[in-house]
C-alpha positions in Angstrom: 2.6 13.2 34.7 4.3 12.9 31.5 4.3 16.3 29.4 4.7 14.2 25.7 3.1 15.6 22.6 0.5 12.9 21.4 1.2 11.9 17.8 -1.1 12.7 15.2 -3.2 9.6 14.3 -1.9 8.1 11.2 -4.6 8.0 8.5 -3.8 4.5 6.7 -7.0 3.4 5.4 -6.3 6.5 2.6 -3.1 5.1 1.7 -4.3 2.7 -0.6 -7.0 3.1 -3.4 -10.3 1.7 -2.3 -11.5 0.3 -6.1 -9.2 -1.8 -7.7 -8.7 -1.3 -11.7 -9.8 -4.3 -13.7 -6.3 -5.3 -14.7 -7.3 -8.2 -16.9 -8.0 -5.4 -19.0 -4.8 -3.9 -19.1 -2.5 -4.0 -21.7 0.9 -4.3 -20.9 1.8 -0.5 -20.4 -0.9 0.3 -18.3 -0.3 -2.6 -16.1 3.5 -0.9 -15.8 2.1 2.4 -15.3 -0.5 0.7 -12.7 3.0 -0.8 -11.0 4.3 2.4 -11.3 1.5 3.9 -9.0 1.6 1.2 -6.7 5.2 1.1 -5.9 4.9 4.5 -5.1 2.3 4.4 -2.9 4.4 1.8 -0.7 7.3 4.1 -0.7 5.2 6.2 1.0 3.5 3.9 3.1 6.8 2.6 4.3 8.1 5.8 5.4 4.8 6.4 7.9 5.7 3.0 9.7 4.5 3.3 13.1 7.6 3.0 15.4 5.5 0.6 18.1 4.6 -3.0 16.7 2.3 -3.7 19.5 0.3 -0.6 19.0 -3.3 -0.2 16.9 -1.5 2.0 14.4 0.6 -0.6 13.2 -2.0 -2.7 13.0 -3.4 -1.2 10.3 -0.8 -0.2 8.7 0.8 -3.5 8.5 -2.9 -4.6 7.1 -2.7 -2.1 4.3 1.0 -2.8 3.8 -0.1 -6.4 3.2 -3.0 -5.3 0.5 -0.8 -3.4 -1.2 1.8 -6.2 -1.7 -1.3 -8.2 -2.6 -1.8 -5.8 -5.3 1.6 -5.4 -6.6 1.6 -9.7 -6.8 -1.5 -9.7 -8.8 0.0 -6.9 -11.0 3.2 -9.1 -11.6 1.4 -12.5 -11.9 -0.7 -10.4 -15.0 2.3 -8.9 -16.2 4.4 -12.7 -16.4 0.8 -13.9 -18.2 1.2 -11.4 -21.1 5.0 -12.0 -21.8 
């Protein structure tokens, strides 16, 4: 019998902001500031990667990882359509 500490459950589903702002309405600095936010929130996402790729953990955090990138494309694609 193996005397290991369990890990503490890693709370993903928090990690990302559950509403989306309307950036369409946006003007350019608040679509930066938006980015901004949103880069930092996949800093810190990508520092709680879950060391085992076959486990339930990093299932879901690849699944928010992805949604976030989402976000960040959509932010970039609005940003390219102002300029």
């Amino acid at each position: 019998m193996e005397n290991r500490k369990k890990q503490p459950e890693l709370r993903i589903q928090n990690s990302v902001p559950e509403e989306e702002p309307d950036i369409l309405g946006m003007d350019p600095a608040e679509l930066k500031d938006y980015l901004a936010r949103l880069y930092a929130l996949r800093k810190d996402l990508d520092s709680r990667e879950p060391g085992n790729e076959e486990s339930e953990e990093y299932d879901d955090w690849a699944d928010a990882h992805e949604e976030l990138e989402d976000r960040i494309d959509e932010v970039l694609d609005r940003l390219d359509e102002l300029n």
